[in-house]
MMTF fields as JSON, N, C-alpha, C and O atoms, coordinates in Angstrom:
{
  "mmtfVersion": "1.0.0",
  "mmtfProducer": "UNKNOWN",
  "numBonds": 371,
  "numAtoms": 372,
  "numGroups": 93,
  "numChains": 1,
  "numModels": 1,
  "chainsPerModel": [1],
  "groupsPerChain": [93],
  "chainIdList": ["A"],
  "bondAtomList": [4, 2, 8, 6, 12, 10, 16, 14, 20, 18, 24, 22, 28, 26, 32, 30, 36, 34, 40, 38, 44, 42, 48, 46, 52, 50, 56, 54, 60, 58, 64, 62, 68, 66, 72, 70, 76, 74, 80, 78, 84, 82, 88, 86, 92, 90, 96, 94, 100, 98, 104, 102, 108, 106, 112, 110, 116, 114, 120, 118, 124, 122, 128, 126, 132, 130, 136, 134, 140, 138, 144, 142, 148, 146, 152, 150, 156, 154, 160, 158, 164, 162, 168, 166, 172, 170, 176, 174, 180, 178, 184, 182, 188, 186, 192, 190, 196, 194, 200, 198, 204, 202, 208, 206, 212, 210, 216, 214, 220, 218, 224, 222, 228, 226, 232, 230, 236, 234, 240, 238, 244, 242, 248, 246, 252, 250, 256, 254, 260, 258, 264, 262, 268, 266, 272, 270, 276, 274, 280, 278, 284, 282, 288, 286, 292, 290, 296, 294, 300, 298, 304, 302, 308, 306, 312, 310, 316, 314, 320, 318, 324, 322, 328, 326, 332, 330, 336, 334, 340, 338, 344, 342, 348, 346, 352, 350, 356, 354, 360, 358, 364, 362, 368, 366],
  "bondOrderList": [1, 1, 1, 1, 1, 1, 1, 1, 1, 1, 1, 1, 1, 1, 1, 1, 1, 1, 1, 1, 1, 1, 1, 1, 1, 1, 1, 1, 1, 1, 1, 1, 1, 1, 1, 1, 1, 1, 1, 1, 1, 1, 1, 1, 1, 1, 1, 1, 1, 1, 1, 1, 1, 1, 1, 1, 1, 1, 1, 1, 1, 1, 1, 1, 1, 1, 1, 1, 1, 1, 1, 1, 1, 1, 1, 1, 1, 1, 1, 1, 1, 1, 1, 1, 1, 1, 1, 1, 1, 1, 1, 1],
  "groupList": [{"groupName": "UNK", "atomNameList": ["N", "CA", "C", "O"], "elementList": ["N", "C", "C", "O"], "formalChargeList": [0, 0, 0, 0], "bondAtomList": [1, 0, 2, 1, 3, 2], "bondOrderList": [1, 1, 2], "singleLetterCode": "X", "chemCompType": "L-PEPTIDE LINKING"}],
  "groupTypeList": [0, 0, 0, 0, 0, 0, 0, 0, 0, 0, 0, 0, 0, 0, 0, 0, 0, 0, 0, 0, 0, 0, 0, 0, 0, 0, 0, 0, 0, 0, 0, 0, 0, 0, 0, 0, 0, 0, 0, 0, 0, 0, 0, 0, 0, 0, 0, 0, 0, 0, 0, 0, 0, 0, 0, 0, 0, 0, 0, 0, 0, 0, 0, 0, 0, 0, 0, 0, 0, 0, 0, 0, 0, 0, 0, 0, 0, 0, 0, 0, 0, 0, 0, 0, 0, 0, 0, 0, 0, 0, 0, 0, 0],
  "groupIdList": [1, 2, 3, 4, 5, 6, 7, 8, 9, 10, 11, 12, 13, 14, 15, 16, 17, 18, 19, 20, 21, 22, 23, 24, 25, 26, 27, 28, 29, 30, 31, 32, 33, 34, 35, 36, 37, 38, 39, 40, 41, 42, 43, 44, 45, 46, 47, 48, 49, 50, 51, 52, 53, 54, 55, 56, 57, 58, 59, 60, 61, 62, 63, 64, 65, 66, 67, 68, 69, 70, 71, 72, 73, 74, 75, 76, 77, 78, 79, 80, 81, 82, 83, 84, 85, 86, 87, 88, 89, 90, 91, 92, 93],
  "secStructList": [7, 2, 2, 2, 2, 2, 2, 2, 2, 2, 2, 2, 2, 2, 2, 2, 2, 2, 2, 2, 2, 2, 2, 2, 2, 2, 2, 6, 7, 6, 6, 7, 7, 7, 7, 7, 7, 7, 6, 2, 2, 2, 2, 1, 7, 7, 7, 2, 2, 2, 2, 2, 2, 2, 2, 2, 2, 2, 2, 2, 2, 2, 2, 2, 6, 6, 2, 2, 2, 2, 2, 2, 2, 2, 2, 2, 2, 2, 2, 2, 2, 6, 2, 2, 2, 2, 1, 6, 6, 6, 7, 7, 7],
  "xCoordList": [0.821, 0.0, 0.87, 0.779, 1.573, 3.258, 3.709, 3.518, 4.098, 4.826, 3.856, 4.338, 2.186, 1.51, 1.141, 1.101, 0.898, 0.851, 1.809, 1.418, 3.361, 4.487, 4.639, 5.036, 4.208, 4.194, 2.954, 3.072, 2.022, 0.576, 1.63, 2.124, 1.669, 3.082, 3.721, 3.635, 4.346, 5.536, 4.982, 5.698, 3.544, 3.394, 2.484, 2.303, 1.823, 1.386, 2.347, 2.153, 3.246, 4.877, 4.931, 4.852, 5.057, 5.364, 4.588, 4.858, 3.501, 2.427, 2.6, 2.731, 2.647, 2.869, 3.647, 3.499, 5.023, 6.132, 6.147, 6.724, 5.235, 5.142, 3.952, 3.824, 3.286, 1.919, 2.716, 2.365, 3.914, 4.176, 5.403, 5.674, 6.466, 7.061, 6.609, 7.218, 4.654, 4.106, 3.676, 4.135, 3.058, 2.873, 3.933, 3.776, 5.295, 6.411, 6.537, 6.408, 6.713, 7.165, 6.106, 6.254, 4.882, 3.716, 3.573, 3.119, 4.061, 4.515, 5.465, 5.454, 6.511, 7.448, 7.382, 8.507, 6.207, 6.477, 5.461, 4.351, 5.798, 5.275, 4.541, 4.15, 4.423, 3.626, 2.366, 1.28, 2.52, 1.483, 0.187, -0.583, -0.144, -2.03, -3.006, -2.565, -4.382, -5.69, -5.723, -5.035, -6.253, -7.218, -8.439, -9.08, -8.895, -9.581, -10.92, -10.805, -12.328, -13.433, -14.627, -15.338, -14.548, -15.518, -16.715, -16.779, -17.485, -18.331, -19.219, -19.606, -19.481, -20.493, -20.361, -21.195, -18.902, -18.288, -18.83, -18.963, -19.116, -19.275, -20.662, -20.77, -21.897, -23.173, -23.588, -24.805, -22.726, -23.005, -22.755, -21.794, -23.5, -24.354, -22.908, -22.989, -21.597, -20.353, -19.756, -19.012, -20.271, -19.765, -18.216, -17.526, -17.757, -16.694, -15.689, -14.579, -16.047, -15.612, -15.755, -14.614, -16.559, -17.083, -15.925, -15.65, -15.371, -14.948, -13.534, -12.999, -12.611, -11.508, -11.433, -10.336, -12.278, -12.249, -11.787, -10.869, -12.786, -12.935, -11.247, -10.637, -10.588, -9.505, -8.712, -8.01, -8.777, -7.673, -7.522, -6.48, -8.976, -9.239, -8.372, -7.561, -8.88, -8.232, -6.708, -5.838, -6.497, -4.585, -4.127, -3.633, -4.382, -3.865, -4.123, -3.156, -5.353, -5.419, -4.503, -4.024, -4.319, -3.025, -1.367, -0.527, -1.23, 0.113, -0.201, 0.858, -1.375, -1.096, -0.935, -0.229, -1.969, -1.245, -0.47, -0.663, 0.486, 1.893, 2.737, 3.877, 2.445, 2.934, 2.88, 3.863, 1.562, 1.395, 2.269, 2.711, 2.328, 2.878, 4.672, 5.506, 4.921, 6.435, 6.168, 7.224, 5.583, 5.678, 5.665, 6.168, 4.828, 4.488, 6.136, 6.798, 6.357, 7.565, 9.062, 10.001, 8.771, 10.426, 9.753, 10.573, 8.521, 8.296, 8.715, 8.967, 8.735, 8.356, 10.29, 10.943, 10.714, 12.321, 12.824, 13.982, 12.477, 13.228, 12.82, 13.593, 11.376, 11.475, 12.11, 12.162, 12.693, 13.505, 14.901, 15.754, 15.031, 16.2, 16.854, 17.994, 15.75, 15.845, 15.561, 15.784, 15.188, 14.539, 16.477, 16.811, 17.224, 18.211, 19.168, 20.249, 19.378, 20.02, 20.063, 21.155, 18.775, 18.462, 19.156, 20.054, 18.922, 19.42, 21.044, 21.511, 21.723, 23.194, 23.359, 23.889, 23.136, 23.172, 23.125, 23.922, 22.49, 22.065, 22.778, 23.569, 23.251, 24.359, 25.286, 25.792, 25.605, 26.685, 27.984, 27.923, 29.148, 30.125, 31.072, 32.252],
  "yCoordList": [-1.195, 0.0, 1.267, 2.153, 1.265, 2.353, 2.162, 3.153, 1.429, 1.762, 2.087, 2.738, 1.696, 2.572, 4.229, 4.738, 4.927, 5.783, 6.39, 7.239, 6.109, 6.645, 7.007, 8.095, 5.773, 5.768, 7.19, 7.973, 7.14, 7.564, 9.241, 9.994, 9.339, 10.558, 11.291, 12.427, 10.255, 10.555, 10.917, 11.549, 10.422, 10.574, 11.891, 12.61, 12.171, 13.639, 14.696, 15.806, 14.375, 15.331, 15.598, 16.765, 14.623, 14.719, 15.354, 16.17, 14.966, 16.143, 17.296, 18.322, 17.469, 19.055, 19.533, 20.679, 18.857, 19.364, 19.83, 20.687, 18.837, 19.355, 19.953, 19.988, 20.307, 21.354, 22.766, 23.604, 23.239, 23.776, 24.471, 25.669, 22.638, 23.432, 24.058, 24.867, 23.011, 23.658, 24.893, 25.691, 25.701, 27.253, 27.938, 29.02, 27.495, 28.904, 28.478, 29.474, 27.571, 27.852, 28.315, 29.416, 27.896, 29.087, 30.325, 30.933, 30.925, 32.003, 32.847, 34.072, 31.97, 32.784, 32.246, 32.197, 31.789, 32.064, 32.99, 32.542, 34.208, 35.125, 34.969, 36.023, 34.058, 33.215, 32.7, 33.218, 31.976, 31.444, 31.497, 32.277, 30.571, 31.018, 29.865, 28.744, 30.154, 29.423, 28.542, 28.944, 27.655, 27.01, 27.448, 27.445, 27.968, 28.478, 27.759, 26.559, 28.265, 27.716, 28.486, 29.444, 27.64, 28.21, 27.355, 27.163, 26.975, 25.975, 26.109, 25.318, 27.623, 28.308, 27.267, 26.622, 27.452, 26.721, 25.054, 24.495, 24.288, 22.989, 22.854, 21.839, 23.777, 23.421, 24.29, 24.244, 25.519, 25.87, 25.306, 24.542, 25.533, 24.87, 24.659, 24.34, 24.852, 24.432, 25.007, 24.334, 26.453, 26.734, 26.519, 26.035, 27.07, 27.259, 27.941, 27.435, 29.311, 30.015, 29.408, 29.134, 29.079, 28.489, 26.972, 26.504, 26.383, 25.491, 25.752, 25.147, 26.592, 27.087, 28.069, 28.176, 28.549, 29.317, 27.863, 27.766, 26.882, 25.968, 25.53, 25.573, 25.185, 24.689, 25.522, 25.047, 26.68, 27.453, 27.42, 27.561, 27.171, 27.492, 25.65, 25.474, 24.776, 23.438, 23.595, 23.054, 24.299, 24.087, 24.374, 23.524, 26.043, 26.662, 25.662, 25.001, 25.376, 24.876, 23.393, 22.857, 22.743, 21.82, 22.418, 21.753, 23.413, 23.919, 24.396, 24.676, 24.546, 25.253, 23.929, 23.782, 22.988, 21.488, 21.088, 19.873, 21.308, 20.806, 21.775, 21.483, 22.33, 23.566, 23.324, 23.237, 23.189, 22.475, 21.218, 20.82, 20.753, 19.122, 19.399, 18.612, 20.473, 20.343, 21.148, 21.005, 21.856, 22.489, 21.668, 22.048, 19.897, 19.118, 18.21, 17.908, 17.984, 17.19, 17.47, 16.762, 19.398, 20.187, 19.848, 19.198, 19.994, 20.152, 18.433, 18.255, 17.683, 16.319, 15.979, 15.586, 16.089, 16.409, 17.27, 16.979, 18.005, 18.849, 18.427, 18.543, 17.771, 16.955, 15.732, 15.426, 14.889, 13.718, 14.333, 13.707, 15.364, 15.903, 15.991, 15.578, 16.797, 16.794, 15.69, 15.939, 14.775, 13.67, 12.554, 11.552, 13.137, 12.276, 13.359, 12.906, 14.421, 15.024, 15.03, 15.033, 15.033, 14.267, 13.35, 13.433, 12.219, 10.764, 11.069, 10.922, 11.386, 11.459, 12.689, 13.741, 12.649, 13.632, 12.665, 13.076, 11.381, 10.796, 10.134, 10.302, 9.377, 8.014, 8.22, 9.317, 7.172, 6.747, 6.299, 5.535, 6.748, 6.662, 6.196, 5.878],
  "zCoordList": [0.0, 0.0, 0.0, -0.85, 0.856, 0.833, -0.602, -1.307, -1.019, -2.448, -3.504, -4.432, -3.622, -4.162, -4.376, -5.496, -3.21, -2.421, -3.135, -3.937, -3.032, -3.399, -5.02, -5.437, -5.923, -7.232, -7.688, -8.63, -6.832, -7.27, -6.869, -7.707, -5.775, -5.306, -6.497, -6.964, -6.772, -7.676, -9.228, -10.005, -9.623, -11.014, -10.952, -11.935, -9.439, -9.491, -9.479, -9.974, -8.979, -9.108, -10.588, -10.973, -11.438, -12.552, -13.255, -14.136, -12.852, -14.297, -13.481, -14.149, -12.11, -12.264, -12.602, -13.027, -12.595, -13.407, -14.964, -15.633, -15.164, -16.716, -17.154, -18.378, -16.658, -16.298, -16.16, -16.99, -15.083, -15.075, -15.953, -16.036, -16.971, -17.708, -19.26, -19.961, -19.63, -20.648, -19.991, -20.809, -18.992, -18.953, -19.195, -19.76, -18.836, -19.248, -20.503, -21.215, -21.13, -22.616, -22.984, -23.514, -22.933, -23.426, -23.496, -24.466, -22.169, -22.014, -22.272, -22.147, -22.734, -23.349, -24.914, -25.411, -25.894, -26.974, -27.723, -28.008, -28.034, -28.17, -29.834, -30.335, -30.406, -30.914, -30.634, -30.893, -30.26, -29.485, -29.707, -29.147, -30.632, -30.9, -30.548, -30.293, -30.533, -30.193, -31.429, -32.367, -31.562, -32.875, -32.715, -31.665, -34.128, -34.547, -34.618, -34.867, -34.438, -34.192, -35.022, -34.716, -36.239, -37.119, -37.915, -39.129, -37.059, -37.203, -38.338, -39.198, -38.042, -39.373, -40.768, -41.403, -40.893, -42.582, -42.321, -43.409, -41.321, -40.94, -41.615, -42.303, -41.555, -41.742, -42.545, -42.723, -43.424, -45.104, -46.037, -46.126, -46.874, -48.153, -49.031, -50.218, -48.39, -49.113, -50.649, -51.363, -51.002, -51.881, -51.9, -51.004, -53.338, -53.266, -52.618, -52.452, -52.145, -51.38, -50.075, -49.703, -49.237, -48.039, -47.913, -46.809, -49.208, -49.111, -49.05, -48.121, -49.871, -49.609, -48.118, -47.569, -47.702, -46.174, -45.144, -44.329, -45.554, -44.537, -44.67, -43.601, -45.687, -45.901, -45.072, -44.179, -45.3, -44.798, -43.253, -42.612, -42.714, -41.101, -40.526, -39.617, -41.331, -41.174, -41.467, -40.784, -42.427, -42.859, -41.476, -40.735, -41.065, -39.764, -38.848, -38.473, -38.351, -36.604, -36.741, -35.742, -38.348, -38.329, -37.935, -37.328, -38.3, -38.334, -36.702, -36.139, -35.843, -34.623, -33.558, -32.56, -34.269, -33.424, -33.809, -33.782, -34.248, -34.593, -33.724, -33.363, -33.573, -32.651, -31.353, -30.617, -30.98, -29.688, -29.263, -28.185, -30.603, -29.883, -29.97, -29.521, -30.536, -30.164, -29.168, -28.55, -28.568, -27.183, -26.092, -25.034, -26.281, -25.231, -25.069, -24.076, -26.584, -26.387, -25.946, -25.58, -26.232, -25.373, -24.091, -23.443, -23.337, -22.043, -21.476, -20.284, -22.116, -21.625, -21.968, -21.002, -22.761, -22.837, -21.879, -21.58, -21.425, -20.115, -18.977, -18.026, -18.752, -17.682, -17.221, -16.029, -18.36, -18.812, -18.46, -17.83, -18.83, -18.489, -17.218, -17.004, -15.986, -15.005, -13.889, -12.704, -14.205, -13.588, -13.983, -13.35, -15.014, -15.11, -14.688, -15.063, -14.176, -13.687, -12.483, -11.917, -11.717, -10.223, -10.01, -9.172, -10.722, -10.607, -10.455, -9.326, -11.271, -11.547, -10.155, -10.515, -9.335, -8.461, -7.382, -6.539, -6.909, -5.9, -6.201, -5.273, -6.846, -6.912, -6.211, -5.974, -5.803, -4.931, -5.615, -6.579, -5.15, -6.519, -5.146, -5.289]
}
């Protein structure tokens, strides 16, 4: 029950760690945008115009989750980082 407790411990440590290292890189990339929410284009009659808008609103919110996800994977790499910098710190030599 102790070494549960501890694991359950240790993996809430971790997402806050990385809860807290996705807000600063968020914060410091002065970039940084929303995906876009334009439903309107979802349930018009799909002209042509209506259909290249829709494209464009889809191209972006792709290029902004791609964005996102290298923001998750520097955050999840710098926590890897520090979690092996810890380690190499506690060994016994």
């Amino acid at each position: 029950m102790i070494v549960r407790a501890f694991i359950i411990n240790q993996l809430a440590e971790r997402r806050k760690r990385l809860h807290d290292l996705l807000l600063t890189l968020i914060n410091k990339d002065s970039e940084f945008e929303f995906i876009e929410e334009d439903s309107s284009d979802l349930t018009s009659s799909y002209s042509e115009k209506d259909t290249l808008h829709l494209s464009r609103v889809i191209e972006k919110n792709r290029k902004i989750i791609k964005r996102y996800q290298a923001i998750v994977r520097t955050a999840v790499t710098l926590d890897a980082l520090m979690d092996s910098e810890n380690e190499e710190n506690y060994k016994i030599k």
